[in-house]
C-alpha positions in Angstrom: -17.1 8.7 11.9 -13.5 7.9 12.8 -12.0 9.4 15.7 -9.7 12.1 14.7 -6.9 10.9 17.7 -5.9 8.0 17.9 -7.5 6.5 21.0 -5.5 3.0 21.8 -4.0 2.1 24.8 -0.4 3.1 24.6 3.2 3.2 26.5 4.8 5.8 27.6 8.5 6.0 25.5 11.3 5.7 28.2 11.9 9.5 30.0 15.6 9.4 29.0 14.6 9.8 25.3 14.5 13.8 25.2 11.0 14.8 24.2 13.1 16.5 20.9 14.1 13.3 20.0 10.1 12.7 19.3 9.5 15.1 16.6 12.6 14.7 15.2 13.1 10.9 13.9 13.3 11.2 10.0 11.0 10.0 7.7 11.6 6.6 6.7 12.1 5.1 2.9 10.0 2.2 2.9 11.1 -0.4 0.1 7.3 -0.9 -0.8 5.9 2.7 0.3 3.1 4.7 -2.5 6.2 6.1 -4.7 7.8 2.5 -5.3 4.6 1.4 -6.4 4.9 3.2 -9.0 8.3 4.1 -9.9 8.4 -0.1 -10.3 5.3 -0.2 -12.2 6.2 2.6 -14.5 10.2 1.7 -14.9 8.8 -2.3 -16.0 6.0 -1.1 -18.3 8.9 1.5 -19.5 11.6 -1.8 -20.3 8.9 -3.2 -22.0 8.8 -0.8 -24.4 5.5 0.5 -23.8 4.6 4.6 -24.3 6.1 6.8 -21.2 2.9 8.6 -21.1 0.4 5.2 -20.7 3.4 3.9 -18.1 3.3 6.3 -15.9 -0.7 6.1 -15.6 -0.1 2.9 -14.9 2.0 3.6 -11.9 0.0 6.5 -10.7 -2.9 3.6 -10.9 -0.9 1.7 -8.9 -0.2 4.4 -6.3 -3.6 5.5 -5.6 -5.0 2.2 -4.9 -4.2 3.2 -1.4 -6.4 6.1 -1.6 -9.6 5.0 -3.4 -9.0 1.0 -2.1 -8.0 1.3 1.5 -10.1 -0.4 3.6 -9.9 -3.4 0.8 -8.1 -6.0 2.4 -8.0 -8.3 -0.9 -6.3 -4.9 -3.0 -3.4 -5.0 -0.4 -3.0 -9.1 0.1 -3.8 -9.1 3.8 -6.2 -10.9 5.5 -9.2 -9.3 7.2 -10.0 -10.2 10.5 -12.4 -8.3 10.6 -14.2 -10.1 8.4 -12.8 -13.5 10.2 -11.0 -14.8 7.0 -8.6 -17.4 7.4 -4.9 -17.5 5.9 -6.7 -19.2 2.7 -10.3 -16.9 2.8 -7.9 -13.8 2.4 -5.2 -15.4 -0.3 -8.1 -16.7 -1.9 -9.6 -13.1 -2.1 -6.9 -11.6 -3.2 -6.3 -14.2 -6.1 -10.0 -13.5 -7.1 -9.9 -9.4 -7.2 -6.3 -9.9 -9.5 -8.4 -12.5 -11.6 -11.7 -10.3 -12.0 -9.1 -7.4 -13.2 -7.3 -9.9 -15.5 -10.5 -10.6 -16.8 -11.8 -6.5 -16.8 -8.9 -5.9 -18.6 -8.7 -8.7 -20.9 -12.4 -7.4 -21.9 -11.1 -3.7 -22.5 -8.4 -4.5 -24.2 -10.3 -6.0 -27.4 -13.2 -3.1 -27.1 -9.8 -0.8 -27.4 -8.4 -2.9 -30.3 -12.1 -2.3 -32.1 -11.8 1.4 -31.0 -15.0 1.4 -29.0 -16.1 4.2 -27.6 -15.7 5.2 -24.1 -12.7 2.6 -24.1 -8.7 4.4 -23.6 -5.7 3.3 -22.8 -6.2 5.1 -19.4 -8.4 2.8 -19.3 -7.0 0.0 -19.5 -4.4 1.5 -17.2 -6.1 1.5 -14.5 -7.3 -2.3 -14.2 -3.4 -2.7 -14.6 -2.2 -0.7 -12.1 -4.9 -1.9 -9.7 -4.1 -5.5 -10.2 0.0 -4.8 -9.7 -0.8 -3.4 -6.7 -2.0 -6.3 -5.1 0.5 -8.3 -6.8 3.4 -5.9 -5.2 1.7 -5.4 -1.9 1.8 -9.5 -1.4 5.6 -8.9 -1.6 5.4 -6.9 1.8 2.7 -7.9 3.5 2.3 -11.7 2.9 -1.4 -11.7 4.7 -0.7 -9.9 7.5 -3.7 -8.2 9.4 -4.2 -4.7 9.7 -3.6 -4.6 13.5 -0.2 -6.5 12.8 0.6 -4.3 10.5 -0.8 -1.4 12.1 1.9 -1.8 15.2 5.1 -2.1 13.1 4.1 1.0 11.7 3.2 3.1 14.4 6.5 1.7 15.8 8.3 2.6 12.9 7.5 6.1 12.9 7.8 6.7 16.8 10.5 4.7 17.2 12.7 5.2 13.9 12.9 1.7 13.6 12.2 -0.4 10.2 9.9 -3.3 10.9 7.1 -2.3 8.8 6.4 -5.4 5.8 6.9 -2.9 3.4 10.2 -1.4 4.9 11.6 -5.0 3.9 14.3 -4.8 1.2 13.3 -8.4 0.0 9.7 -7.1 -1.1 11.0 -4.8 -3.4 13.2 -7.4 -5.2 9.9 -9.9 -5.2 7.6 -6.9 -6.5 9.8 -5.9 -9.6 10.1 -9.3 -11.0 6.3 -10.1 -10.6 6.2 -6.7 -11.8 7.4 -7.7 -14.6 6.1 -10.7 -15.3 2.8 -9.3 -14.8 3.6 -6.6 -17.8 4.9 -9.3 -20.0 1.6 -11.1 -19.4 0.1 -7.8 -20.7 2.2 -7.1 -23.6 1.7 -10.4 -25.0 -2.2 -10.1 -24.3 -2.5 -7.0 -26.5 -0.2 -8.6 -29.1 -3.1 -11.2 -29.4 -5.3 -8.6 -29.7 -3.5 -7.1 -32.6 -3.1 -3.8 -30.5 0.3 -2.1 -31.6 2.0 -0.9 -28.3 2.1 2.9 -29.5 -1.3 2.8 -29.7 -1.1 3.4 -25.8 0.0 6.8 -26.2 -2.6 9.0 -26.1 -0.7 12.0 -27.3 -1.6 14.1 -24.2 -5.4 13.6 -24.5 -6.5 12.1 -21.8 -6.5 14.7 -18.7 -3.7 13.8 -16.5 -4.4 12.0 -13.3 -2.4 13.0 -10.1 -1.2 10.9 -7.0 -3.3 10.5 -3.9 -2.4 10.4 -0.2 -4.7 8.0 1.7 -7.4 9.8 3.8 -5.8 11.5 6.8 -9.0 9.8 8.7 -8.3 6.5 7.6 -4.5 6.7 8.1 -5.4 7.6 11.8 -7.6 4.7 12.3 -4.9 2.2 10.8 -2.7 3.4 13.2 -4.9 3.0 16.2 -6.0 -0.6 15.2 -2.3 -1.3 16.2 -3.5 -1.6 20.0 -6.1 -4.7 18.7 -2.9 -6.9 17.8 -2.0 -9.9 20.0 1.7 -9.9 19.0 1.5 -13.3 17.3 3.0 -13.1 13.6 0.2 -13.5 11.5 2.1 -13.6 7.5 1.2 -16.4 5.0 3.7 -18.5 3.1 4.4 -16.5 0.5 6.3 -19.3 -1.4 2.9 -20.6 -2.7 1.1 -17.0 -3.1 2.7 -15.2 -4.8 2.6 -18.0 -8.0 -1.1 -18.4 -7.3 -1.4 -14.5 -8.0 0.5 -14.3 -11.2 -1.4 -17.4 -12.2 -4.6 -16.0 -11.3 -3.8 -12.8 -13.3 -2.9 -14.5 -15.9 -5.8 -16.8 -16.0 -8.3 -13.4 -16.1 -6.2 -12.3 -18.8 -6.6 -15.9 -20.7 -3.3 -17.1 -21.3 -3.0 -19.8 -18.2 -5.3 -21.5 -16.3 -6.3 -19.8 -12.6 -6.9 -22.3 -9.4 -9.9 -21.5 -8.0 -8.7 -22.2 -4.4 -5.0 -21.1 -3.2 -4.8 -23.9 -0.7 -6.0 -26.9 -2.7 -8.1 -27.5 0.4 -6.0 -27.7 3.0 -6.3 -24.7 5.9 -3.3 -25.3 7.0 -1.2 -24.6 3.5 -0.1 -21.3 4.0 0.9 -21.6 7.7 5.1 -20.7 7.9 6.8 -20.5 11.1 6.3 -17.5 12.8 8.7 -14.7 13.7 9.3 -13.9 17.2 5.9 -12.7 19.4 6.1 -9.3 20.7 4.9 -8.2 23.7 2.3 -6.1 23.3 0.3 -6.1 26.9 2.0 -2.7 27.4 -0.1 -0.4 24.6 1.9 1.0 22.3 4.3 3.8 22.3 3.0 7.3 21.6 4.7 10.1 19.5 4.3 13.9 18.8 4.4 13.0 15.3 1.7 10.7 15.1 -0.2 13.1 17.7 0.4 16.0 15.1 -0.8 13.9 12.2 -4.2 13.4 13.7 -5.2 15.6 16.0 -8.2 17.7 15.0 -7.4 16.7 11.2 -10.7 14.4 10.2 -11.6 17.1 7.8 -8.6 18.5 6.6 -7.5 17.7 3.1 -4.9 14.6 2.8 -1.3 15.0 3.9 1.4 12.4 3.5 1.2 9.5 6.2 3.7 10.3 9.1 5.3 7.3 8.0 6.5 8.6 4.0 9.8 10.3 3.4 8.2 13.8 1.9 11.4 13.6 -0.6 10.0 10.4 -1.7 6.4 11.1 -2.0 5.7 12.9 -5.0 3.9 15.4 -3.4 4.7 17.5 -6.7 1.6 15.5 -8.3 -0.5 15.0 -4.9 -3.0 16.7 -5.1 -4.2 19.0 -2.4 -1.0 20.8 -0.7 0.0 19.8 3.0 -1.3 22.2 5.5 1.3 24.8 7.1 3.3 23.1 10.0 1.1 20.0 9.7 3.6 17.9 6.9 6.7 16.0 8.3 9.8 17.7 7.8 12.4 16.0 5.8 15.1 17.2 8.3 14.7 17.7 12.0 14.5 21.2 13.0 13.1 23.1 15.8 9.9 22.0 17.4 7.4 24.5 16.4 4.8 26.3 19.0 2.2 23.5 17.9 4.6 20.7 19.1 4.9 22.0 22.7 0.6 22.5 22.6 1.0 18.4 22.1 3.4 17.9 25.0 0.2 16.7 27.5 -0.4 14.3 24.6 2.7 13.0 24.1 4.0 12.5 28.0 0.3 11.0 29.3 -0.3 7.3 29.8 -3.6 6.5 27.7 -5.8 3.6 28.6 
């Protein structure tokens, strides 16, 4: 069962911050957060001149990966260390789950151009938008491991600063032109197939799928994992895998050949030099916010992470509402009755 509070060592934020200034940093727009995904998979599949209605269940596809696929690290491009991959176990992983959907959705799409049963364009939507999700998320993250991860995060929404991989503005350039690369693969797929492109559009009859948060639960334990993290930059050279992923897509799709190992062999081919080590001996700075987010909540329905902007989230399509007073306000306002419950939480040193 995951612990509903975080429970990593952490370090107390300097006393000359006022405690205000903790439940008031705004949400943060991530360049890569749930909503790019798939406001960039639905505005390529949309310049491709595929149906609206089939693009956007492609991006919602791609959104919810985070939901369904979490603790996947292959579906978000990082290594798992868990698992003790290397650099080339985890690019090699991820390269094999966009291949296997390639190869799904090669499959569906000529059951759907013979109009077999059971076969719709939602679903071939969905091996799409779960194999651009990978593809996009190797544009942020670049193989970093959870715990990595985990601290730029928590830091980002404690600290208001923008260190995250997917706060960086590069990973949005790099995921709408494999983006679309990866659609182009598709389009031309289907026109071996003889499928005709409005053929997607179901006309309304498929029953309309709505966005996912991740599990509150989960979100919490991704935060906490932060403490695990040595400091030491941990991202691939992204130079060689983000080729080897369009290639590997494409070779599950048939139209190019797909190396079956990233690194050709070599363990060291993905090593880069690393950015700057970060102290982490300390723990890791606490905040109300975070505090709010997952105290008591293990069983509550899903909320946006304490990280997404909420006028970025489509939380008009979410699926179950936010509880009262437990969402993160857009704009800071007064620190409700609950926040001041917290302040023990907030100003004590854990271990």
């Amino acid at each position: 069962m995951v612990a509903a509070l975080v429970t990593v060592a952490f370090r107390p934020l300097a006393f000359a911050l006022p405690f205000a200034a903790l439940l008031s940093f705004p949400a943060l727009s991530h360049a890569l957060d749930q909503s790019k995904h798939r406001a960039v998979t639905r505005d390529a599949c949309a310049e491709a001149d595929l149906p609206w209605d089939f693009c956007e269940r492609v991006g919602i596809e791609a959104y919810n990966v985070d939901h369904f696929e979490w603790h996947d690290m292959a579906a978000h491009a990082q290594v798992d260390v868990d698992a003790g991959q290397t650099q080339c176990d985890g690019a090699n992983a991820a390269a094999q789950r966009v291949a296997m959907l390639g190869v799904e959705l090669s499959g569906n799409i000529t059951a759907f151009s013979k109009q077999q049963l059971g076969i719709s364009s939602q679903t071939l939507a969905t091996s799409l938008g779960r194999a651009l999700h990978t593809i996009q998320d190797n544009c942020a993250h670049r193989g970093v491991s959870n715990p990595h991860h985990a601290w730029l995060s928590h830091d980002d929404t404690c600290l208001g600063t923008s260190s995250s991989p997917d706060a960086r503005p590069e990973a949005l350039t790099c995921a709408q032109t494999e983006t679309a690369a990866v659609i182009e693969t598709f389009v031309a797929a289907l026109e071996a197939a003889g499928v005709q492109p409005h053929w997607l559009d179901d006309q309304g009859e498929m029953p309309r799928e709505i966005t996912r948060f991740p599990a509150r639960g989960d979100v919490c334990e991704f935060l906490g994992s932060g403490g695990q993290w040595n400091g030491i930059d941990d991202h691939w050279n992204d130079a060689i895998v983000v080729p080897a992923l369009r290639q590997s897509f494409g070779g599950g799709l048939g139209s190019m050949a797909s190396a079956s190992d990233v690194c050709h062999g070599d363990p060291l081919a993905l090593a880069v030099t690393p950015d700057p080590a970060i102290d982490t001996s300390k723990g890791q700075a606490q905040c109300g916010k975070v505090s709010a987010y997952c105290f008591g909540k293990d069983d509550s329905p899903d909320d946006l992470p304490p990280w997404q902007d909420p006028a970025q989230a489509d939380g008009d399509n979410a699926g179950s509402p936010p509880e009262q007073g437990c969402s993160v306000a857009a704009e800071p306002g007064p620190a409700p009755l609950g926040w001041l419950l917290l302040l023990p939480l907030v100003l004590r040193r854990r271990r």
